[in-house]
Every structure is written in C-alpha cells, then in structure tokens.
C-alpha positions, 0 to 999 in steps of 0.5 A, a space after each residue: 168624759 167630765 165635761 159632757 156629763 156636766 153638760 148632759 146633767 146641766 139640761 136636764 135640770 134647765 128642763 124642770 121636769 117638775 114643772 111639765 105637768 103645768 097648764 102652760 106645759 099641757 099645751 106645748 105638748 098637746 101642740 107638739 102631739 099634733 104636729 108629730 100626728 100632722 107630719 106622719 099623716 103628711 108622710 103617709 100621703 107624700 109616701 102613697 103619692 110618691 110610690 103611685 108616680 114611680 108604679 106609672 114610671 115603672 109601667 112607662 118603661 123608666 126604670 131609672 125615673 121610677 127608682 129616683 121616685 122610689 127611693 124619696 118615699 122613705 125619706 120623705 115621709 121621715 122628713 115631713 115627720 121632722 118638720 113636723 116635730 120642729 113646729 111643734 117645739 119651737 111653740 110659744 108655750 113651748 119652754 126655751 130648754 126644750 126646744 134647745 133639748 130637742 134642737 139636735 135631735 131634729 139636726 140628726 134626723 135631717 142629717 139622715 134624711 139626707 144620706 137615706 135618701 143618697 144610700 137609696 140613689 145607689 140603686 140609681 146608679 145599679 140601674 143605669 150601669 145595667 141599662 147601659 150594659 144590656 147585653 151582658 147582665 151577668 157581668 152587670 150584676 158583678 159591676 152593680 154590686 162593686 159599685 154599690 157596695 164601695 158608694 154605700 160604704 163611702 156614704 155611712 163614713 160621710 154620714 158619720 162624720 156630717 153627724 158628728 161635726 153637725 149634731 155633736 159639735 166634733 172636729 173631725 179634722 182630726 178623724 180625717 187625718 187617722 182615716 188617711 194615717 189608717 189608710 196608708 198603713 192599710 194599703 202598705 200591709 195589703 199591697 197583694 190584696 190591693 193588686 188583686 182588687 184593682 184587677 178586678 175592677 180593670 176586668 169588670 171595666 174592660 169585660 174581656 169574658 164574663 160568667 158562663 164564657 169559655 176561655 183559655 188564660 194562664 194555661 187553663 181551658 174552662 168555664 168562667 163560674 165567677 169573677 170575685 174581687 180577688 180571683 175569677 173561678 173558672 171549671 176546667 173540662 176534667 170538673 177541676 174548679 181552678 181560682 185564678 188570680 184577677 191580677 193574673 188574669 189581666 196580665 195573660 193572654 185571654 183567649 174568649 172561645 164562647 165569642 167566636 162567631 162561628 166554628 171553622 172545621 177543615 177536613 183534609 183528604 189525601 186520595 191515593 195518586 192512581 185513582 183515575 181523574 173521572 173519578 176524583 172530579 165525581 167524588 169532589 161533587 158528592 162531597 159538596 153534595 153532602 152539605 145539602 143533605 138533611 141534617 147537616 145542611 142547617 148551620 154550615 152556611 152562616 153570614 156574619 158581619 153580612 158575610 156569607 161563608 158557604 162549605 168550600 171544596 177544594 183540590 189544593 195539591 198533586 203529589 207524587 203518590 196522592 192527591 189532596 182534597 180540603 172540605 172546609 165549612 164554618 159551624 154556627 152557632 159555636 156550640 160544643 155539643 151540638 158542634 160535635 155531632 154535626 161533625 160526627 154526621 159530616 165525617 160518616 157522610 164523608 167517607 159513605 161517598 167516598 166508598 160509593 165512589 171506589 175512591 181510597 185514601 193515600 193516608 187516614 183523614 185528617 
C-alpha cells in the first residue's frame, strides 16, 4: 500500500495547485468547461435522437431493432461527455500534470461505456429468445431471466477485470487464476446444487411443460406453478404445493396432460342377453342420436391434425348372458371443468334412452 500512497502523493504536487488560479490556468479550465458543456449538449441531442429512432423501430414492428437503439442512448451521451472532457485537457493551456491526472479517469469512463452498452444488449438477447419462443411466454420469461441474470453477472466480472488491468495498470493473470482455483472449490462443495442447476437449464431448453401445464412425474399429478433454478413447484389437486427436484425432474417420466389435443372417453354398455334385436338396433341409433342434441354436440366432433374424430357407436361383442355396445367420443378443447360436465349431460342422456327404449343393462356402465 506504501508504493501507491507515494504515487498518489507525487501527482498531487506535480499538480501545483497553488498555481491554478494563474491566467494561463483560467484559460485551461474555461476551455475544459466548455468542452464538458459541448459534449453533454452533444449527448443530449444523440440521446433524443436516438430515442426518436428506436420510438419509429417500436412503432414499425422491430423490437429487437428498437432496443439495440435504445440501449446506445445512455452510453452514448456518457461517451460524448467523455470526448468532450478529454478535448478539454488535452488544451495547450492545459498543464501536462493534469492531463496525466485526468488521463485515467477518462480510460475508466470509456471502459464503462463499453460494458453499458454490452449490459443493455442483454435485453437484446431477452427479446430475440421471446420472439423465437412465441407460443409459450411463460417459460420465455423463466429463459429470459436465466439467461440475462448469467450474460450480466459475466459482464460486471469482465468489466472489472478490463478496469483493473486498463485503469489500474493490475496483472489480473493472478485474479484469473483465484477465480478458477474458486471455481473449482465452488463446484466441488456444491455438486447438489450444480446437478440441480443444470436441470433446469436442460428443462428451460427441451420445455416438456411449462408454467400453468398439468403434468404427472415422480408420482405426482398437479399444476406447474413455477420452474426455479433448483426445483419446479407443482400444486396437486388436494391444494398440497409439492417442490420437486429439476434433476428429478428430468430423469422421470413426464407425462403433459394439458397437451393432449383432445380428451377420449369410451362408455361401454353391457345389454341384458334376452333384450330382442328390434330393440338393441333401435336403442344403438338413439344413442347416436344423442350426440346432436343440443348442448352436447359442440365439442365432440373435433379435427386435429386435418383429422375428423366423430362420436363412434359401436356393437363390439355377444356374450352368453349380454351384449356389449361401446359409446366412444373425443372431447375438445380438454378442459377438466367444462369436460366433467359435458360428460355428466352424456351420461343422463344415455341412460334416458336407454329407458325409453325398455332396454336393461346386464351390469352397471362403465
């Protein structure tokens, strides 16, 4: 620490800040005053410049165009502040000691308008990651913020380091080599907490669910409510939150209910063995009947993939004691409320024909 207090000390006096009240000096700083006035003036025009550019990007559609634009405002104007100041200084009547005094200063204020400019291209990044992503924003936004947190965290490290070795004049070969040492130590203690990191990343990437889907994994049937860095929270249908491991997560079976295009319900229909065959052909086309009735008839003829899947009535088996007639019909879209009672409407329907009709059942519906 002696060796740069001498040096600190050593400036000052090369300063001779008795002699700043000097003509010659009035002049230097008048000049240096301008110059800062100039370059903010010249900030503030490129900042309103700019900021009208990314405002017609923004209105054209380009968002990714718009923040590039966007993000240069900030460290533009600082930019032009800079080279504002450096002119100044580096005037004739400007002593030779205060243009080396000021010298790094000026490198650190150009270091930062470097890695501002770099920290506000993160949100670049967030925008093409969400453009590329359109139909499923809510994993986007767990991505977006993986992925920014980690470029930004990488950018102040590298911003230190380019201050230290630039400004400072520091061999940061040294500092490299305690970041690996650290890094290693890091990971050997927290080889748990890695595992689970890294399966977040591979389910953020391979995006098997997302937030809101219905799945069914590591024995658990429930709502995804998060996907954490460490754990994905799903809420069971009983209320219970469950918090998985994401390294669990991605080495179990995943079964995504919420992407099944429709839901298939089969009804099958054990008639009793002495009911006359007038009767079981009658009772077969009420029952396909009951599919045009109103209130039932709107989601059960769905095409997926340009696939029609009408309601199918069907006499599959004779028995010894009964005959077995299967209602199959595809549901969409699958949702669990609406699905439930749909259903229940099929089933009063069902069995009003069947009573209508004087046909018994050999055993219960199934």
């Amino acid at each position: 620490m002696a060796a740069p207090t001498r040096e600190v000390a050593s400036l000052l006096e090369n300063l001779q800040i008795g002699s700043l009240g000097s003509e010659r000096d009035w002049r230097a700083w008048l000049v240096l005053l301008l110059a800062a006035v100039a370059g903010l003036a010249a900030g503030r025009l490129a900042a309103w410049a700019l900021r009208r550019l990314a405002a017609r990007s923004a209105a054209c559609g380009g968002a990714g165009r718009a923040q590039l634009v966007e993000g240069l405002v900030g460290p533009v104007s600082l930019a032009l502040l800079t080279l504002g100041l450096k002119w100044g200084v580096a005037s004739p009547w400007m002593s030779p000691s205060v243009y080396d005094f000021a010298l790094k200063p000026l490198q650190f204020l150009f270091v930062i308008v470097v890695y501002w400019y770099a920290y506000n291209l993160v949100d670049v990044v967030g925008v093409a990651i969400r453009l590329g992503r359109g139909g499923d924003p809510a994993l986007s936004r767990q991505i977006v913020a993986f992925v920014s947190r980690s470029l930004r965290l990488l950018l102040v490290v590298m911003a230190t380091l380019s201050v230290a070795r630039s400004v400072f004049d520091q061999d940061i070969s040294t500092w490299l080599a305690g970041l690996g040492i650290a890094g290693l130590a890091v990971s050997l203690a927290a080889q748990d907490s890695l595992k689970q990191f890294f399966g977040s990343i591979a389910i953020l990437l391979d995006h098997s669910f997302r937030i809101g889907d219905e799945v069914i994994s590591c024995g658990y049937d429930g709502t995804i409510e998060d996907i954490g860095f460490r754990s994905t929270k799903v809420r069971t249908a009983a209320g219970h939150l469950v918090t998985i491991p994401n390294a669990n997560m991605v080495n179990s079976p995943i079964e995504n209910v919420s992407r099944r295009p429709a839901v298939r319900r089969i009804v099958t229909l054990l008639v009793a063995g002495q009911t006359p065959w007038e009767k079981l052909r009658d009772v077969r086309r009420a029952l396909e009947g009951v599919f045009d009735q109103e209130g039932i008839r709107g989601p059960v003829r769905p095409v997926i993939d340009n696939v029609a899947y009408p309601p199918q009535v069907r006499f599959e088996e004779i028995q010894a004691s009964n005959f077995r007639l299967t209602v199959t019909y595809w549901y969409a879209p699958p949702t669990d409320p609406d699905y439930a009672g749909h259903a229940e409407r099929v089933n009063l329907q069902i069995v009003a024909e069947l009573r209508k009709a004087g046909v018994e059942l050999a055993q219960p519906m199934t």
